[in-house]
C-alpha positions as CSV (number, residue, x, y, z in Angstrom):
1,X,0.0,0.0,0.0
2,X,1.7,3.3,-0.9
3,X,2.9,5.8,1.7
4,X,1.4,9.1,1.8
5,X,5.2,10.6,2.6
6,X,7.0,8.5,0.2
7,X,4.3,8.9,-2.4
8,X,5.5,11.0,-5.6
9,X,4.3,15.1,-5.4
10,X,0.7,14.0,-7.8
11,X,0.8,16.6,-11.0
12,X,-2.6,19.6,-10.3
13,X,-4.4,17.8,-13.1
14,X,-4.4,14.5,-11.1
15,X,-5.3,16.0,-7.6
16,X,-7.9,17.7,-9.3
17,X,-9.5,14.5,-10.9
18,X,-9.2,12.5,-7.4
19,X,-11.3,15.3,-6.1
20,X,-13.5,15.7,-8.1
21,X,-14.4,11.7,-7.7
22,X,-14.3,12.6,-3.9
23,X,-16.9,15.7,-4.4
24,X,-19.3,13.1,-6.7
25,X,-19.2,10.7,-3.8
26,X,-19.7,12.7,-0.8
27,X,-21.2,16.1,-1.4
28,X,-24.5,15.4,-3.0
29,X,-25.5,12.7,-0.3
30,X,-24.4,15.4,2.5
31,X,-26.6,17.9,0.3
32,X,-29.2,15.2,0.2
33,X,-28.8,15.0,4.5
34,X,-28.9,18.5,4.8
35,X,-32.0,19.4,2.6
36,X,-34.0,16.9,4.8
37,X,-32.7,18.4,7.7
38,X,-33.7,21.7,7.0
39,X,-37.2,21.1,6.0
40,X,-37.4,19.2,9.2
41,X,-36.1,22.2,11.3
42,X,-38.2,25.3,9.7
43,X,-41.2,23.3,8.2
44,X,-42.8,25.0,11.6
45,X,-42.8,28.7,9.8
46,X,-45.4,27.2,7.4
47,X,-47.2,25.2,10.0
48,X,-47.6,28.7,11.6
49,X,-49.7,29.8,8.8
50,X,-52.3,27.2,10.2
51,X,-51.2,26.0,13.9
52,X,-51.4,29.3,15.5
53,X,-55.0,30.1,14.7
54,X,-55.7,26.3,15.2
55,X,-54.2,26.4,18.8
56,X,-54.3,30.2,19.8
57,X,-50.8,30.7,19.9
58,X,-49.3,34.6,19.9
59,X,-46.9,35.5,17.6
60,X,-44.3,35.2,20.7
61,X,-45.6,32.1,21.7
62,X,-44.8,30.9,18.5
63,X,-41.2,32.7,18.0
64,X,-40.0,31.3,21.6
65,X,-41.0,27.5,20.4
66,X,-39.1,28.5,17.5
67,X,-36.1,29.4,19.0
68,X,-36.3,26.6,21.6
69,X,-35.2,24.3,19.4
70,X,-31.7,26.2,19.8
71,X,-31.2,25.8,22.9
72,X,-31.5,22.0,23.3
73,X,-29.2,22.6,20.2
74,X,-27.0,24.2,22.2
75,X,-26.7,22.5,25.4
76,X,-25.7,18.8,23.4
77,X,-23.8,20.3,20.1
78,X,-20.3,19.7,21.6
79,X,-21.1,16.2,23.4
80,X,-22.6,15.0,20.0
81,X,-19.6,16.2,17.7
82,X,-17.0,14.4,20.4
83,X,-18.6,10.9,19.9
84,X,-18.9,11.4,16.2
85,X,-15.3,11.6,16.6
86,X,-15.4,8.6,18.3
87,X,-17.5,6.4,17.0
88,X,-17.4,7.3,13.4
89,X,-19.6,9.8,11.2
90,X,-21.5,7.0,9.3
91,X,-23.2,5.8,12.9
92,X,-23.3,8.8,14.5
93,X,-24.9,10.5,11.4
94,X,-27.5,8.2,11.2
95,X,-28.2,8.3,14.5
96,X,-28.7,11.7,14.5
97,X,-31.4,11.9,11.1
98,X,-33.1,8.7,13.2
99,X,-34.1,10.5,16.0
100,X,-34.9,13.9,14.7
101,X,-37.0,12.3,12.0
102,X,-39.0,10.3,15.2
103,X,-39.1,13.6,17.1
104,X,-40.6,15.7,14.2
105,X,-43.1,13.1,13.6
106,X,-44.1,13.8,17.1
107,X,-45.5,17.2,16.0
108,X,-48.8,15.9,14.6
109,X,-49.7,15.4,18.5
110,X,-49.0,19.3,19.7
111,X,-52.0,20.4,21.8
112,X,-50.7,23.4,23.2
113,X,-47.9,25.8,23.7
114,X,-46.0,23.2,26.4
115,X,-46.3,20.5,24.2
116,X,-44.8,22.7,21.3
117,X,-41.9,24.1,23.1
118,X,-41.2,20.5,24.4
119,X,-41.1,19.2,21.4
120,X,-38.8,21.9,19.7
121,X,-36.3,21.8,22.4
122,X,-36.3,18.0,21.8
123,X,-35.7,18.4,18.3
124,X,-32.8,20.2,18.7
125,X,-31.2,17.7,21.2
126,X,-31.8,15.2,18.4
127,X,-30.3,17.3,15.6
128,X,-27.4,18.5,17.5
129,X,-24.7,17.9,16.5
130,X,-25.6,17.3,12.7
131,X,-24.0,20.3,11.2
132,X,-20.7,21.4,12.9
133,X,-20.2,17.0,12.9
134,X,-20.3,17.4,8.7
135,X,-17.9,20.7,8.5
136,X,-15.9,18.1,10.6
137,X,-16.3,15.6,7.9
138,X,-15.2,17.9,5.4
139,X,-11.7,18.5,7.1
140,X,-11.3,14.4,6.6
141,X,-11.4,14.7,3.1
142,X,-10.5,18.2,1.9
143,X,-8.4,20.6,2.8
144,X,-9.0,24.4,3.3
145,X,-8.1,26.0,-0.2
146,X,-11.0,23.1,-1.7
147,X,-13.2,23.7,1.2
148,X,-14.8,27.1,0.6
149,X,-16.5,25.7,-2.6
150,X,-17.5,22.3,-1.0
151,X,-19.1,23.8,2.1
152,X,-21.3,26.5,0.1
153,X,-22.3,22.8,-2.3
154,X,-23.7,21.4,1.0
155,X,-25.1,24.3,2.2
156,X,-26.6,25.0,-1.1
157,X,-29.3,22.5,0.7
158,X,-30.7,25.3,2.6
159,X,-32.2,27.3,-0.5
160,X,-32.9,24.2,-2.1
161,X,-35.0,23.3,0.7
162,X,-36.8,26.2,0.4
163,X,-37.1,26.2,-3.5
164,X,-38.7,22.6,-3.2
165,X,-39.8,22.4,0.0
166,X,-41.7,26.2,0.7
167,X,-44.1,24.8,-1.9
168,X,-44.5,21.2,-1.2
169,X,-45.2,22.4,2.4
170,X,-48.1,25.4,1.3
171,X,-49.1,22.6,-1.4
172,X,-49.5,20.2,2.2
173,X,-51.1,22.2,3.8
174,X,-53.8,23.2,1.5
175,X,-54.3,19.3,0.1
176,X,-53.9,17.6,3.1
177,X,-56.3,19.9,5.3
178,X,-59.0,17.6,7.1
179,X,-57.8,14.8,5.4
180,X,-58.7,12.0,8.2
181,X,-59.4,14.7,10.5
182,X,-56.1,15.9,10.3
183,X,-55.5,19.2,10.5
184,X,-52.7,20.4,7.5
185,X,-50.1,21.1,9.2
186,X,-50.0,17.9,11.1
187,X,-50.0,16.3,7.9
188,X,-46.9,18.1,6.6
189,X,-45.1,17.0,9.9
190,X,-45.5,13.9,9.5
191,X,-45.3,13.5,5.6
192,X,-41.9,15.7,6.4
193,X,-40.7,13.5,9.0
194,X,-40.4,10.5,6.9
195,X,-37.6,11.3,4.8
196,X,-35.2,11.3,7.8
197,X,-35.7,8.2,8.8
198,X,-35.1,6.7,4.8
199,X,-32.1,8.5,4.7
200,X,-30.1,7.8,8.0
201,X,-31.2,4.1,7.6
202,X,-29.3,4.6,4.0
203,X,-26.6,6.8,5.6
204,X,-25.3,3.2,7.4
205,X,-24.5,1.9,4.1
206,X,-23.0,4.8,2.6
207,X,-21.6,6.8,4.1
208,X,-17.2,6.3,4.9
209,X,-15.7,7.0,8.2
210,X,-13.0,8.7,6.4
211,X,-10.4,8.0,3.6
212,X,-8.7,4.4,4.1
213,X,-12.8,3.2,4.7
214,X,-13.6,4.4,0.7
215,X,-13.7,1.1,-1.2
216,X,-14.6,3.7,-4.3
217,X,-11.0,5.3,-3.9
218,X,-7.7,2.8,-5.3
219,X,-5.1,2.8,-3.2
220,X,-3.3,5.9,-5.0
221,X,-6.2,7.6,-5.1
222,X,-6.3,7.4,-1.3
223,X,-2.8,8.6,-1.4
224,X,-3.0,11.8,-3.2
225,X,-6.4,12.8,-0.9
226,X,-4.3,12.0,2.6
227,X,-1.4,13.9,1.4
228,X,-3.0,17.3,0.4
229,X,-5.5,17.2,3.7
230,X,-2.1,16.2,5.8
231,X,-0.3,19.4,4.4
232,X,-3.3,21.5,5.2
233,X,-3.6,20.3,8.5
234,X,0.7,21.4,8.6
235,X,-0.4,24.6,8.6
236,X,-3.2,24.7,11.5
237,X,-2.7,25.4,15.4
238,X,-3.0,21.7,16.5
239,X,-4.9,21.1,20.3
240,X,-4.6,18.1,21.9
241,X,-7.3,18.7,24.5
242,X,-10.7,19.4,24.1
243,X,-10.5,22.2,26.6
244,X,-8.0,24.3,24.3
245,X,-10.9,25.0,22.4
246,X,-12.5,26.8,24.9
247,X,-9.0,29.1,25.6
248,X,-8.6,30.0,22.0
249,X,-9.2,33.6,21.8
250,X,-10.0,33.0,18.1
251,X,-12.9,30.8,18.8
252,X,-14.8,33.0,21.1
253,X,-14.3,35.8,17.8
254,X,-16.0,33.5,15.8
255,X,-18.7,32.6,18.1
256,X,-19.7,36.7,17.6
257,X,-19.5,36.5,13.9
258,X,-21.3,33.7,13.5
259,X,-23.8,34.6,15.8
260,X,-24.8,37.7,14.0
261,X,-25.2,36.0,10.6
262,X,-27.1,33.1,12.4
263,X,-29.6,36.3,13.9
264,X,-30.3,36.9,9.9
265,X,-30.5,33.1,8.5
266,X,-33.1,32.3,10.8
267,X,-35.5,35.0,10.7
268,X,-35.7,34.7,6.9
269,X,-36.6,30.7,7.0
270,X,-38.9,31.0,10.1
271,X,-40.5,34.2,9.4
272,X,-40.1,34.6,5.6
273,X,-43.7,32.7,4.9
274,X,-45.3,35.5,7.3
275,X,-43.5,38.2,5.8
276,X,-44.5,37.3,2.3
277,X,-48.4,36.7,3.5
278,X,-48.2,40.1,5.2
279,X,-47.8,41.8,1.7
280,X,-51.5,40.7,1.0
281,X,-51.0,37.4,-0.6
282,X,-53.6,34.4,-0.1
283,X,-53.4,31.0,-0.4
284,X,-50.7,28.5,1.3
285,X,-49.4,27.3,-2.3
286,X,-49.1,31.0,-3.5
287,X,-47.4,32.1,-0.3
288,X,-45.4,28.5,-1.0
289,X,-44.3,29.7,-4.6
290,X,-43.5,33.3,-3.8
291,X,-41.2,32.1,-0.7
292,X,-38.7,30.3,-2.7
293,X,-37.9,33.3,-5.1
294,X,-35.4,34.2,-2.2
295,X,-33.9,31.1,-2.2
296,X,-33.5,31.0,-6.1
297,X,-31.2,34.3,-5.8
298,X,-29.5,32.8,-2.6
299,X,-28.5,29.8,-4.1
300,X,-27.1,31.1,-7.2
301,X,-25.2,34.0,-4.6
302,X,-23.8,31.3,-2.7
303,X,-21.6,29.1,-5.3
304,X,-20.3,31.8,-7.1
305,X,-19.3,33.6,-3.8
306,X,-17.7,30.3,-2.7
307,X,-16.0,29.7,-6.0
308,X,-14.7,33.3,-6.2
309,X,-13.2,32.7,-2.3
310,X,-11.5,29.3,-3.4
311,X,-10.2,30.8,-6.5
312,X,-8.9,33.8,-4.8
313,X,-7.7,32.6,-1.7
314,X,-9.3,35.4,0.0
315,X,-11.8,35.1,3.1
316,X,-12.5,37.9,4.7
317,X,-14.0,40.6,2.0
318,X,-16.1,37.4,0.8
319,X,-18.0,37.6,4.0
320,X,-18.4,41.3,4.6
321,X,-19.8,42.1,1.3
322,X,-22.7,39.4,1.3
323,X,-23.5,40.4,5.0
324,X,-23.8,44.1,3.6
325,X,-26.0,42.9,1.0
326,X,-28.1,41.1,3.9
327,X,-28.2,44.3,6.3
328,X,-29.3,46.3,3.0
329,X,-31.8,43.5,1.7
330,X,-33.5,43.7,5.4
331,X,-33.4,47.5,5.7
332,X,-35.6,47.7,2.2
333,X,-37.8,44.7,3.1
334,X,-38.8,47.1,6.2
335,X,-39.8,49.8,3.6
336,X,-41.5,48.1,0.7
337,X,-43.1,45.8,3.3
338,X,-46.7,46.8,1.4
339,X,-45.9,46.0,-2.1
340,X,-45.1,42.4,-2.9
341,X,-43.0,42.7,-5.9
342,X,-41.1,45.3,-4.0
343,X,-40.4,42.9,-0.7
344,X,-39.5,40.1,-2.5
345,X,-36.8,42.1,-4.3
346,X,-35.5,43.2,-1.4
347,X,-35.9,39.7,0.7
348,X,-33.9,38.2,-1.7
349,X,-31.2,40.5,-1.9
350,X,-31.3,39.9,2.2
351,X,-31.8,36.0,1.3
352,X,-28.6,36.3,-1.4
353,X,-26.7,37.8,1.4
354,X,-27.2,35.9,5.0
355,X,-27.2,32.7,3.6
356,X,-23.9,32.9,1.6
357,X,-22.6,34.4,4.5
358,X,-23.2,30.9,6.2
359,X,-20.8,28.7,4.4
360,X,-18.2,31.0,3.6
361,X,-17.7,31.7,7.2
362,X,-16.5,28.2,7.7
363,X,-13.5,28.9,6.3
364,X,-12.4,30.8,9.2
365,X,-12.2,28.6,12.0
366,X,-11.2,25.3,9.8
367,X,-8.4,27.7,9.0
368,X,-6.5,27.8,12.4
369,X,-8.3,25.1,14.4
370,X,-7.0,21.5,14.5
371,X,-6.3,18.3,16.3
372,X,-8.9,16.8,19.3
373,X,-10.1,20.4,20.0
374,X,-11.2,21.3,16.7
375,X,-14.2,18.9,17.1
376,X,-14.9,20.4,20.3
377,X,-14.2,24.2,18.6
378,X,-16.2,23.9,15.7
379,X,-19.1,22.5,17.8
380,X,-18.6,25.8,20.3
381,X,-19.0,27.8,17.7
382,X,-21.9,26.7,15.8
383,X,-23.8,26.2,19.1
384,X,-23.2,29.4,21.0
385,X,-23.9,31.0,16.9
386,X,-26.9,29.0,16.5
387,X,-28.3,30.3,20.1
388,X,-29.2,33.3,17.7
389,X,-31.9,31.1,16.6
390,X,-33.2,31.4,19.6
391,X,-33.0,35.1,19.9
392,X,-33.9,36.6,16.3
393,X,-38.0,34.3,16.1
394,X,-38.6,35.0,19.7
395,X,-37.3,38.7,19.3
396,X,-39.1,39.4,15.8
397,X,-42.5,37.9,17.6
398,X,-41.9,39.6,20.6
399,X,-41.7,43.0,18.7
400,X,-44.1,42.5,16.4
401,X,-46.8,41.9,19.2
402,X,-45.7,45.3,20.9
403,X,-45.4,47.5,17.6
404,X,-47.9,45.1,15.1
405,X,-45.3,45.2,12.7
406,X,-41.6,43.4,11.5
407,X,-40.1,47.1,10.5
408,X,-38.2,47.2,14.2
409,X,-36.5,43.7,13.7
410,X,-35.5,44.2,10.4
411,X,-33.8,46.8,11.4
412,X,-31.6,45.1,14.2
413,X,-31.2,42.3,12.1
414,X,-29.6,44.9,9.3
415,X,-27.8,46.2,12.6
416,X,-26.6,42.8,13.7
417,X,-24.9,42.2,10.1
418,X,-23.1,45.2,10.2
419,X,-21.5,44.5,13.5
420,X,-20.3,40.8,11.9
421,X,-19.2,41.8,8.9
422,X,-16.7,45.0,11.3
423,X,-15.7,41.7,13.2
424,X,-14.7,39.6,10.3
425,X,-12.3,42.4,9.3
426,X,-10.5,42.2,12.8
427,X,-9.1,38.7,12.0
428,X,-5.5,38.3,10.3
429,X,-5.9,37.5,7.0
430,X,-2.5,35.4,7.0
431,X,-4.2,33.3,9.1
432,X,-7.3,33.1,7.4
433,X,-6.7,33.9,3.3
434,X,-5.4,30.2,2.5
């Protein structure tokens, strides 16, 4: 079996064909994970449409059982990634698109607000875990000058979930209604659920632990993928403990950024149906349709931001300008709030913007973080980020019940971007631009 040292320096053409068969592989399945996973966790913006009326839930009611789901994110993100470590992504993986699928299914039984928030905390216990353990994954198998591109391919999922699924959820609702006295939206819970559990039964059979486990490599295939993630990993601050992750400096910096582009992400998905209905469309389907026109201009902002990062080997300046965009898209979407053609301009300029912002920031902390600690750092970050999607439904509902309308939040979301994009320009970009 060749040795990754002794092996000959592979020509660009051949690393890049080796990757490429590694990017077929992987990537899509991951995308595949991901889209279900998203579905899963913001399906509940369009159940809103019905399931507050149905159970006489406020519009904070519903934006704290929103956000709950965060913190039971939260409090099990860094656990979970540490025994993916352990026990392997392909078990772990599964285990986690098992449970969640079981716990979303559970939704068709919600009764109340209790019941609700119970649930959505549960559901991010489940889930946890999920994300930061796949930006893991990617380190196994690429390294950071090829990651940019492959993280904003998986995370692609996210406005192709909305593309596909905004509709299929509206379309749910409205077809499904009363159906076996079911309501609609306990329909499109369960109908939603079902996907998880296919896919993390067929993620057992799959999925690889990493490179010597892919049967679909040959041996020099393995060779050349080992020996460009190995000189990556050369140039990364390796932590043997877990609890360096906790003392980097670096980390707690990219806990902030990521926490303001989080606050932006999920008030689109959990609030973007509302928005769109508050413009004076009817109709779950048409409210459907309209929602994934954001998505559409965020997915086509997201790859070509992430290819123009990869190709340029710059990091920084390809955060701050989509967060700009976002802080811009949300400021207009406060002030063309009453015409649709208007908002929906504006909401996907704010769309284009937050969610490119997303993958590209991984970049950063892959960057500088390595050994044991970087799965404890990367789960640090995403969880204390992610507790934003706790703050940014509960704070939009809690606003919008005081002032009866979603100008105020926009405006501290647009507020929150603005203060992570000034952060992302206080990190080094020797450390960063690779």
């Amino acid at each position: 079996m060749p040795s990754t040292v002794a092996a000959e320096v592979p020509d660009l053409d051949r690393e890049n064909a080796v990757f490429r068969k590694v990017v077929r592989r992987i990537v899509p399945f991951l995308i595949l994970c991901y889209i279900v996973s998203y579905l899963d966790r913001v399906n509940v913006g369009f159940a809103k449409l019905q399931m507050s009326d149905d159970l006489g839930f406020s519009e904070a009611a519903y934006g704290l059982g929103a956000g709950l789901f965060f913190i039971g994110y939260f409090l099990f993100e860094v656990p979970s990634n540490l025994l993916l470590q352990r026990v392997g992504a392909r078990t772990w993986i599964a285990r986690i698109m098992i449970s969640w699928g079981v716990v979303s299914g559970l939704f068709v039984f919600v009764t109340d607000e209790v019941t609700f928030y119970v649930l959505r905390f549960l559901l991010g216990v489940a889930e946890a875990g999920f994300y930061p353990g796949v930006i893991l994954y990617c380190t196994y198998w690429f390294p950071s000058r090829r990651r940019a591109r492959v993280i904003a391919l998986f995370m692609s999922a996210i406005p192709v979930a909305g593309i596909f699924g905004n509709p299929l959820s509206g379309w749910i609702l409205d077809r499904f209604h009363g159906v076996s006295g079911w309501q609609g939206w306990q329909w499109m819970f369960f109908l939603e659920a079902l996907p998880a559990l296919l896919v993390g039964v067929a993620t057992l059979f799959y999925l690889d632990n990493g490179i010597r486990d892919a049967k679909w490599l040959t041996d020099e295939e393995k060779a050349v993928v080992e020996r460009a993630v190995a000189e990556d990993a050369a140039h990364r601050t390796v932590h043997g403990r877990t609890l360096d992750a906790f003392r980097e400096p670096k980390v707690w910096l990219m806990c902030l950024i990521y926490f303001c582009f989080v606050m932006g992400q999920y008030a689109l998905t959990f609030w973007l149906p509302t928005l769109v209905e508050a413009t004076g469309i009817e109709g779950n389907l048409a409210i459907g349709a309209l929602s994934a026109v954001p998505f559409l201009a965020a997915l086509v902002a997201m790859n070509l931001f992430g290819r123009s990062a990869d190709q340029r080997g710059e990091r920084r300046w390809h955060l701050v300008i989509p967060s700009l965009m976002g802080a811009v898209g949300f400021s207009l979407s406060a002030s063309w709030s009453g015409s649709t053609a208007l908002s929906l301009i504006a909401l996907s300029f704010a769309a284009a913007g937050v969610l490119t912002c997303a993958p590209l920031f991984w970049s950063l902390p892959t960057a500088f973080l390595g050994g044991t600690a970087a799965a404890a750092g990367l789960a640090v970050i995403n969880s204390v980020g992610n507790l934003a999607g706790f703050v940014s439904p509960y704070m939009i509902g809690a606003l919008k019940d005081a002032t009866g309308s979603t100008s105020l939040p926009m405006y501290v979301l647009a507020l929150s971007l603005v203060v992570g994009a000034a952060a992302v320009l206080t990190t080094k970009k020797d450390v960063v631009n690779r």
